[in-house]
C-alpha positions as CSV (number, residue, x, y, z in Angstrom):
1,X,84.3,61.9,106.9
2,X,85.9,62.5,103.9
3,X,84.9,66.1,102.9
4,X,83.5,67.6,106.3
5,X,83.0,71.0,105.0
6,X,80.9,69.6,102.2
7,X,78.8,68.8,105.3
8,X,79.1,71.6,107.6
9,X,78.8,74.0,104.4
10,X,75.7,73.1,102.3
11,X,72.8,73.6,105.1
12,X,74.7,76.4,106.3
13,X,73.7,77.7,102.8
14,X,70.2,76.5,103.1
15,X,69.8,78.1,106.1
16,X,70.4,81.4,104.7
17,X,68.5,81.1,101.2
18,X,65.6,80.2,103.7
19,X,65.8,83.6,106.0
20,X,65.9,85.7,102.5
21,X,63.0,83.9,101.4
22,X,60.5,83.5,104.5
23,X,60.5,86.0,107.6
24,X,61.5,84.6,110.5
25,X,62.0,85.8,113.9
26,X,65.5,85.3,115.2
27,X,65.1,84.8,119.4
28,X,63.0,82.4,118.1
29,X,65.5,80.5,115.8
30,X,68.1,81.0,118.4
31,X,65.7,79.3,120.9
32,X,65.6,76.4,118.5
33,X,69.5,75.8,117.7
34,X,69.6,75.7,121.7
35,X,67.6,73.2,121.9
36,X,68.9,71.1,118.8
37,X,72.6,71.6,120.3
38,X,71.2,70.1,123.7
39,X,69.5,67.3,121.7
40,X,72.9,66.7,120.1
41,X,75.1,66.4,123.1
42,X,72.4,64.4,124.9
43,X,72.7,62.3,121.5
44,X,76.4,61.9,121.1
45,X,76.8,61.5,125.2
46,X,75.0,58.2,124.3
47,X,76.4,57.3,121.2
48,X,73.4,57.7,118.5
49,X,73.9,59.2,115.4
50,X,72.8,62.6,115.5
51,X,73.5,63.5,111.5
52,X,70.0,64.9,111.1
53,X,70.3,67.0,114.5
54,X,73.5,68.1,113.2
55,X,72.2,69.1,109.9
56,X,68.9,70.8,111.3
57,X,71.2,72.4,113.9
58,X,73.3,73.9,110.9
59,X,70.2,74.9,109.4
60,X,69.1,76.7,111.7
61,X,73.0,78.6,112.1
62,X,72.7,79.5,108.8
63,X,69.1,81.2,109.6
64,X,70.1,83.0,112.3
65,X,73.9,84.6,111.2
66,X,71.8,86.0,108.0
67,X,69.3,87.6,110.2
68,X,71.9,89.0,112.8
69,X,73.5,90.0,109.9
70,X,70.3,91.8,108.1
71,X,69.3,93.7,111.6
72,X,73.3,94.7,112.1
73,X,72.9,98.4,111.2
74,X,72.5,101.4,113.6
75,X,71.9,103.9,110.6
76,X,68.6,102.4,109.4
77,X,66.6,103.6,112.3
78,X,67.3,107.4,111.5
79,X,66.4,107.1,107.6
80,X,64.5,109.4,106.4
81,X,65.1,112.1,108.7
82,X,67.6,114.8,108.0
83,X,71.3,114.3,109.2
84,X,75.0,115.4,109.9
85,X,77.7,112.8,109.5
86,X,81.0,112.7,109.9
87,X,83.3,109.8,108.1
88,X,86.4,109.0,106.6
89,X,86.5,107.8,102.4
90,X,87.4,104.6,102.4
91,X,86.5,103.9,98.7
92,X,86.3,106.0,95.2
93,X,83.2,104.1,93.4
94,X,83.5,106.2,90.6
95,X,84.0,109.3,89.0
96,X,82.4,111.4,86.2
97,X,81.2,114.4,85.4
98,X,79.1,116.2,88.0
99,X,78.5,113.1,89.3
100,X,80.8,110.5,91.8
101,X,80.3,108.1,94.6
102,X,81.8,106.9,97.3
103,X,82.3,104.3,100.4
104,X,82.3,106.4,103.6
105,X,83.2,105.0,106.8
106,X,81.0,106.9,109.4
107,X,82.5,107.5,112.6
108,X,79.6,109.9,113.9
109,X,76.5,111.4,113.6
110,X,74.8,114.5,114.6
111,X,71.2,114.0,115.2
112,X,69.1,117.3,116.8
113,X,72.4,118.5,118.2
114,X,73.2,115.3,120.1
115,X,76.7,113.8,118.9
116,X,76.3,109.9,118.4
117,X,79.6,107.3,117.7
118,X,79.0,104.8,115.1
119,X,81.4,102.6,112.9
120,X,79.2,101.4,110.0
121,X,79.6,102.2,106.1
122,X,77.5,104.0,103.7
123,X,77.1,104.8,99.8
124,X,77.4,108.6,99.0
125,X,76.1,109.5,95.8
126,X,77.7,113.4,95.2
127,X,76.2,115.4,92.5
128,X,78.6,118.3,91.5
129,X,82.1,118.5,90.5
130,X,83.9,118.0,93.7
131,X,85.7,115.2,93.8
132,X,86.9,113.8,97.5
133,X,89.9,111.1,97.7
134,X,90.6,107.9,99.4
135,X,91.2,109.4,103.7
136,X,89.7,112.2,102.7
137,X,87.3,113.2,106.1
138,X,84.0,114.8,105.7
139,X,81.2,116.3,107.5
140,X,78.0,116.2,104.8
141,X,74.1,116.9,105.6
142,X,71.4,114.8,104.0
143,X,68.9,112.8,104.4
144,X,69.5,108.8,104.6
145,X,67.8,106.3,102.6
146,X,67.5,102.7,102.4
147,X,68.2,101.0,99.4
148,X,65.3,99.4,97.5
149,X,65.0,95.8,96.4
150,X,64.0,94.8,93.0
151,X,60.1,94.9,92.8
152,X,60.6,93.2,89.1
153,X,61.7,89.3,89.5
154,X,64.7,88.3,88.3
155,X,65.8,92.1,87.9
156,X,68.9,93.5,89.4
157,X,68.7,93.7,93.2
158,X,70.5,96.6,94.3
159,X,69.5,96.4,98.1
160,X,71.3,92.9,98.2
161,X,74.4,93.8,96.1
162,X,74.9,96.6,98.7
163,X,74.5,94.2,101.5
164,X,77.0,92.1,100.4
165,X,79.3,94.7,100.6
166,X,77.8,95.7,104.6
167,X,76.1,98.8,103.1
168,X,72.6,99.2,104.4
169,X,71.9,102.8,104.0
170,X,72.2,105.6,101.3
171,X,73.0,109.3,100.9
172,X,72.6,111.4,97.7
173,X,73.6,115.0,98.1
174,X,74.8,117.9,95.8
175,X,77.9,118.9,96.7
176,X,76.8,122.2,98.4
177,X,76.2,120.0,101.3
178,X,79.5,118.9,101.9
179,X,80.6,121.5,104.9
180,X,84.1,120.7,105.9
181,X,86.6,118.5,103.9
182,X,89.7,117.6,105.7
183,X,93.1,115.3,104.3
184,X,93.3,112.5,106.9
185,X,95.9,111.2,107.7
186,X,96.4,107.9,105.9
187,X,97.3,104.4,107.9
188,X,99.9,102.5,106.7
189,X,97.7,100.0,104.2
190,X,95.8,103.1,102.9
191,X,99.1,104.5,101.6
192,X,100.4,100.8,100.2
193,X,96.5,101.0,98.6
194,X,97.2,104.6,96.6
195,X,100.9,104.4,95.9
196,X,100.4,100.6,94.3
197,X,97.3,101.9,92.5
198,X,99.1,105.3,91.3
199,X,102.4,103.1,90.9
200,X,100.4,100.6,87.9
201,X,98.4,103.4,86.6
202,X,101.4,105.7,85.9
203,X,103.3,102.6,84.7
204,X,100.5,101.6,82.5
205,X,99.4,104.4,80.5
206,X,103.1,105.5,80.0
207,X,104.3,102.3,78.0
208,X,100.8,101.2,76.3
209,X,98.3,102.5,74.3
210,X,95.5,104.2,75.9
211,X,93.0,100.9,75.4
212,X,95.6,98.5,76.4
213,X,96.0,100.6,79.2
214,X,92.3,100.3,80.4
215,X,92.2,97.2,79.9
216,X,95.3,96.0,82.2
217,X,94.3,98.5,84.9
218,X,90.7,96.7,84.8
219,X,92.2,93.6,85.1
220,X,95.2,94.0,87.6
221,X,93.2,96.4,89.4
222,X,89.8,94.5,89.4
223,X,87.9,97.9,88.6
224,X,85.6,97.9,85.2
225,X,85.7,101.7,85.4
226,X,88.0,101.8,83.5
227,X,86.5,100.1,80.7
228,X,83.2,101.5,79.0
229,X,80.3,99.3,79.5
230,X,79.9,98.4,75.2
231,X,83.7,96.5,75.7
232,X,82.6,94.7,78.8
233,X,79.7,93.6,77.3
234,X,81.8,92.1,74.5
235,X,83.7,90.1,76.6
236,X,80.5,88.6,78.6
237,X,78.8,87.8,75.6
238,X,82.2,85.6,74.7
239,X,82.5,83.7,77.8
240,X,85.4,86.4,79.0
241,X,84.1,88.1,81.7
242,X,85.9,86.1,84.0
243,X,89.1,87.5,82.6
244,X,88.3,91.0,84.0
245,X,87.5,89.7,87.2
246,X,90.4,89.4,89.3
247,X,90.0,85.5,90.7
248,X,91.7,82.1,91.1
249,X,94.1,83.0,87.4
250,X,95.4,86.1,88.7
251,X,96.1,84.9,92.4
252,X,97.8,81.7,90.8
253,X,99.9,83.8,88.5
254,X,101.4,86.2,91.4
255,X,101.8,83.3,93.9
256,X,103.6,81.6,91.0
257,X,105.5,84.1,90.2
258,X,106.9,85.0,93.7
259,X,107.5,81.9,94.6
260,X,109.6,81.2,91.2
261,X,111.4,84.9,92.3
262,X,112.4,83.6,95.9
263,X,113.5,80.0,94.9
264,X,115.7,81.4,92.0
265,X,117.5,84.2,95.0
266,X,117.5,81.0,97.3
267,X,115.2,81.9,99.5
268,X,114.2,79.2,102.3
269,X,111.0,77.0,100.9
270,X,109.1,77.9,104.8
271,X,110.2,81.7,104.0
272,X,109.3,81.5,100.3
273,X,106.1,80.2,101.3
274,X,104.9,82.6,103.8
275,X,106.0,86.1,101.8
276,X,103.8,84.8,98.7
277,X,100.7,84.1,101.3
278,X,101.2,87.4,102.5
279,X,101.9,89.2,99.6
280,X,98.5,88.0,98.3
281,X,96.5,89.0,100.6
282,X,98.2,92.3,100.7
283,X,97.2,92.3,97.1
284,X,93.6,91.4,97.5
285,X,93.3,93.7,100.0
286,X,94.7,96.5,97.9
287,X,92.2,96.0,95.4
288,X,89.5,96.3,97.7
289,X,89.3,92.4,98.8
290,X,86.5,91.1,96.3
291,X,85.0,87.5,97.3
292,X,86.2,85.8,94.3
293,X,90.1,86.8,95.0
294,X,89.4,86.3,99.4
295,X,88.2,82.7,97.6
296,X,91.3,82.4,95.8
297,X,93.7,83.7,98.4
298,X,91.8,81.0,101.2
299,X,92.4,78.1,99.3
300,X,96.3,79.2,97.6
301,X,97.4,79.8,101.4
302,X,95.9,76.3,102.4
303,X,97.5,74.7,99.4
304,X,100.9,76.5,100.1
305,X,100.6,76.0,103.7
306,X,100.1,71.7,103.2
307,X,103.4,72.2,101.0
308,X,105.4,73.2,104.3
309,X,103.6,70.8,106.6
310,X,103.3,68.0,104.1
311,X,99.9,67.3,104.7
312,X,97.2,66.0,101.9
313,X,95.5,69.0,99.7
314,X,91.4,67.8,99.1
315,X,90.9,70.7,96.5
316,X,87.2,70.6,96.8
317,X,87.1,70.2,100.6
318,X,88.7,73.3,100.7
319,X,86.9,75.3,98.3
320,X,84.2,74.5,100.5
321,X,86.0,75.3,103.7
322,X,86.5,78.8,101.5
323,X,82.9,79.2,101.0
324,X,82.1,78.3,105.0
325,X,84.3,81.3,105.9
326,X,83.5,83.6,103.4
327,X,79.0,83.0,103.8
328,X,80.0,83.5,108.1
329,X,81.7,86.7,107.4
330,X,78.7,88.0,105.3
331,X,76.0,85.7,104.8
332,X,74.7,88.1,101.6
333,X,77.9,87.3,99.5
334,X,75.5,84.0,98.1
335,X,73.4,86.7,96.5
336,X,76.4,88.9,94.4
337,X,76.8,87.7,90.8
338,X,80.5,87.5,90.7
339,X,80.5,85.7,94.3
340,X,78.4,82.2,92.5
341,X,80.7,82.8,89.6
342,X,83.6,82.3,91.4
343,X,82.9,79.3,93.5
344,X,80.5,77.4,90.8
345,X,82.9,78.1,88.1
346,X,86.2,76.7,90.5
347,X,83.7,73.4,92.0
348,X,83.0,72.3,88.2
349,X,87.4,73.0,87.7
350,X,87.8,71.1,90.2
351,X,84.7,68.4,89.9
352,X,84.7,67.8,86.0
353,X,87.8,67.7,84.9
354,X,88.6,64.4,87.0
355,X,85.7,62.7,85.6
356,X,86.6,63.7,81.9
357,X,90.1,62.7,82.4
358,X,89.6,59.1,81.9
359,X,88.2,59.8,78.6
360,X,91.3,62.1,77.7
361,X,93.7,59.5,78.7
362,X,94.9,58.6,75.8
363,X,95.6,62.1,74.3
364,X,98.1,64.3,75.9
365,X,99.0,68.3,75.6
366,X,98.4,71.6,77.1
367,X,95.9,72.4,74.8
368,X,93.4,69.3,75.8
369,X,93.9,70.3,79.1
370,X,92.7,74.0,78.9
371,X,90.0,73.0,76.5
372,X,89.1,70.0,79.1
373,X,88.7,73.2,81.6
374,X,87.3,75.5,79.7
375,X,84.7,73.0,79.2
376,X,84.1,71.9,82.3
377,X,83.9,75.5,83.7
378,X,81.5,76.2,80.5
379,X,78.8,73.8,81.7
380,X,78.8,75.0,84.8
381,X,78.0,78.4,84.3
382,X,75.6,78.0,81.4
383,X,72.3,78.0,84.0
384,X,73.7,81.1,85.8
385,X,74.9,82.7,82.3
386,X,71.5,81.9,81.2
387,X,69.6,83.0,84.3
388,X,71.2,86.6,84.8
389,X,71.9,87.7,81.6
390,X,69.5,85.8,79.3
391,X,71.7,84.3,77.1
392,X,74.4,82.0,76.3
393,X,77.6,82.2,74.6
394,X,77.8,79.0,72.7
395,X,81.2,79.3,71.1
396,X,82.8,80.4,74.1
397,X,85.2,77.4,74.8
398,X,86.6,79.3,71.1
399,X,87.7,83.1,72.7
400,X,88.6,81.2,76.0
401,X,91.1,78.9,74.4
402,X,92.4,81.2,71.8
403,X,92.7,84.3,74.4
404,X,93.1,83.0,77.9
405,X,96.8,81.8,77.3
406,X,97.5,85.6,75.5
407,X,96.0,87.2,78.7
408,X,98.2,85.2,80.9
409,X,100.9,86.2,79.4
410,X,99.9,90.2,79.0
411,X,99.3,89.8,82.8
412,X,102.8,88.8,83.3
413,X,104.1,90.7,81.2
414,X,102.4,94.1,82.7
415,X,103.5,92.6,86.3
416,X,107.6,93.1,84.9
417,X,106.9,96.2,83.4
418,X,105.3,97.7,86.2
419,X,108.5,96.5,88.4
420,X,111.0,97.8,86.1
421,X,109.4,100.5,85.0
422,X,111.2,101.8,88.3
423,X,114.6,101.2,87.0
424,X,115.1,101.6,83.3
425,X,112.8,102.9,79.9
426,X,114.6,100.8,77.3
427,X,113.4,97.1,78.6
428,X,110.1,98.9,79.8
429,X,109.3,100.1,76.3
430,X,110.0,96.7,74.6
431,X,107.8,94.7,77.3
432,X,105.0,97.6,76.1
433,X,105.3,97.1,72.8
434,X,105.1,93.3,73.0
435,X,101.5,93.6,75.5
436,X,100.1,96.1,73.1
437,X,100.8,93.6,70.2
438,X,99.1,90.8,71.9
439,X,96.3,93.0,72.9
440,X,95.9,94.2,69.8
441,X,95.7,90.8,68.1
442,X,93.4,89.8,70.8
443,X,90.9,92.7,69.8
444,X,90.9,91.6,66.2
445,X,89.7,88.0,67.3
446,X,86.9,89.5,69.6
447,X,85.9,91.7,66.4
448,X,85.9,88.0,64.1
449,X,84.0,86.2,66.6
450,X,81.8,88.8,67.4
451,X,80.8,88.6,63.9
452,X,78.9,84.7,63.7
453,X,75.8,86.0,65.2
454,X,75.1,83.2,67.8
């Protein structure tokens, strides 16, 4: 079999479209992929093909991780009733005034005076102007909710975005009923996490304009709060979005870039390899580990790993391979925006730009190449484009091709100013001025383009 995960992956996927769409009760799906497994070993202990078993038995797999999955939470029974928990931050949403919200990581609750252990995550909408920070512990009283799904098709579901991120339950409090606030004491990750992020946001907004600033942060960072919602919307109406999302670009730019740094001081090509896979996931997991970079950082450390061991690369076997891991670890990831983004907009990379190849042949240069891809990741996304947000950009192969290359290199750029900003001002300011330059001349295309009214 050429592309196995192809086959293992796709009525995995089925599988868990069908529990979102039609109840089902899971002892009894479990009852059935026993049997189907028995079937299949009977089957294969006397040589028939046993592809449909296999796919019905996938199927039902699919089914039955989604709905282990969806009953996983020991908060959801005490909803609605009022509440004492205890939990560690272990994620700043936001921040505004009177108003911020966080990821807590519950380690107990106190229920009618009875103490109760429990590891699971919640949102925590505070109204007031405290403002807690990442380790910060807490002991808050309110009243848990469960989040609603859209009752309007096709609207925003806000129950299944917080499910792909293993958030079943709610709290919204004002900040009166926060009782006890304590500074935990940070794990070693957590303190890589704030010094990295304090180290690029210092470094930022000291050597560029305050716009260019925001904007970096959003990108490096992979956090639109920095950004104003009117200047996002700009760049999704162009075809850009992808460009604030940290993905497959950004992870191939740092991998490149470390293992260009460790060839040229002559490190080992086995050590090279293995500090870029690690420092990439130490990066994804710094900015919070989104799907689209765990995506990027599967299928880099595959690719880098076949390097060493010499073994063929399939690019789409492993994208797949990607997604297998990724829809086992949380079956709702299929359901978040920028998780179909990612993987549809890398399979039609991937997919299209063989088949146009042949027609390109003849013509040779960078620039084919990224329009070639830019194309190819266009027609992909116009259905999903079209189905979430209404509309599509029909020039966007323009701002791609024109812009893409100028954020590539503002991203590399900002990575050497963020390093040297550490050892001297005088090469710091220079590599500032030249990112705020390109930034700026970006922003006056966006304003052109923005102008033809299509």
């Amino acid at each position: 079999m050429r592309r196995p995960f192809v086959f293992f992956t796709i009525p995995i996927l089925l599988g868990i479209i069908f529990y979102y769409y039609i109840s089902t009760k899971i002892y009894l799906i479990l009852f059935l992929l026993i049997i189907t497994l028995i079937i299949n070993l009977i089957g294969l202990k006397l040589n028939y093909s046993m592809t449909v078993f296999i796919l019905i038995s996938l199927f039902l797999l699919g089914i039955l991780i989604t709905g282990i999955k969806a009953e996983g939470s020991k908060l959801i029974k005490y909803i609605d009733s009022p509440i004492e928990i205890k939990g560690t931050i272990k994620e700043v949403k936001s921040v505004s005034e009177g108003e911020s919200r966080y990821v807590v990581d519950v380690h107990n609750i106190n229920l009618e005076a009875t103490d109760i252990q429990i590891s699971e995550k919640i949102l925590l909408k505070v109204i007031g102007e405290i403002k807690l920070e990442l380790g910060d512990v807490i002991d808050v009283r309110g009243i848990l909710k469960e989040p609603l799904p859209n009752t309007n098709p096709k609207l925003f579901n806000y129950k299944l975005n917080l499910l792909a991120e293993n958030i079943y339950t709610t709290m919204t409090i004002k900040d009166y009923s926060i009782m006890n606030v304590e500074k935990g004491k940070l794990n070693f990750l957590l303190r890589l996490k704030m010094g990295f992020v304090n180290r690029v946001e210092e470094g930022l907004d000291f050597y560029l304009s305050e716009g260019n600033s925001s904007l970096m942060k959003s990108i490096l960072l992979g956090n639109y709060s920095y950004l104003d919602m009117e200047y996002i919307q700009q760049f999704r109406d162009l075809g850009l979005a992808h460009i604030l999302a940290v993905s497959g670009l950004h992870i191939g730019i740092i991998a490149g870039l470390f293992i260009m740094l460790f060839a040229f001081l002559g490190v080992d090509r086995r050590i090279n390899i293995s500090l870029t896979i690690t420092i990439i996931w130490v990066y994804g997991y710094i900015i919070g580990s989104p799907p689209s970079v765990l995506r990027a950082n599967i299928m880099f450390t595959i690719l880098l790993l076949s390097q060493i061991f010499a073994e063929p690369y399939d690019s789409i076997n492993t994208l797949f391979f990607a997604l297998l891991i990724l829809i086992i670890l949380n079956p709702f990831w299929i359901f978040n925006i920028g998780f179909q983004l990612s993987f549809i907009a890398t399979f039609f990379i991937l997919y299209l730009t063989k088949k146009f190849k042949p027609i390109f042949s003849s013509i040779e240069g960078i620039i084919i190449k990224s329009l070639v891809g830019i194309v190819s990741v266009q027609i992909g996304l116009f259905p999903i484009l079209a189905y979430y947000f209404n509309k599509i950009p029909i020039i966007s192969f323009v701002p791609n091709l024109l812009l893409v290359p100028i954020f590539t290199i503002c991203i590399v750029l900002s990575i050497f100013l963020i390093f040297l900003s550490i050892f001297t001002n005088n090469i710091s300011y220079s590599i500032g001025f030249i990112i705020d330059t390109l930034l700026n001349f970006q922003c006056k295309v966006i304003e052109i383009i923005n102008y033809f009214p299509i």
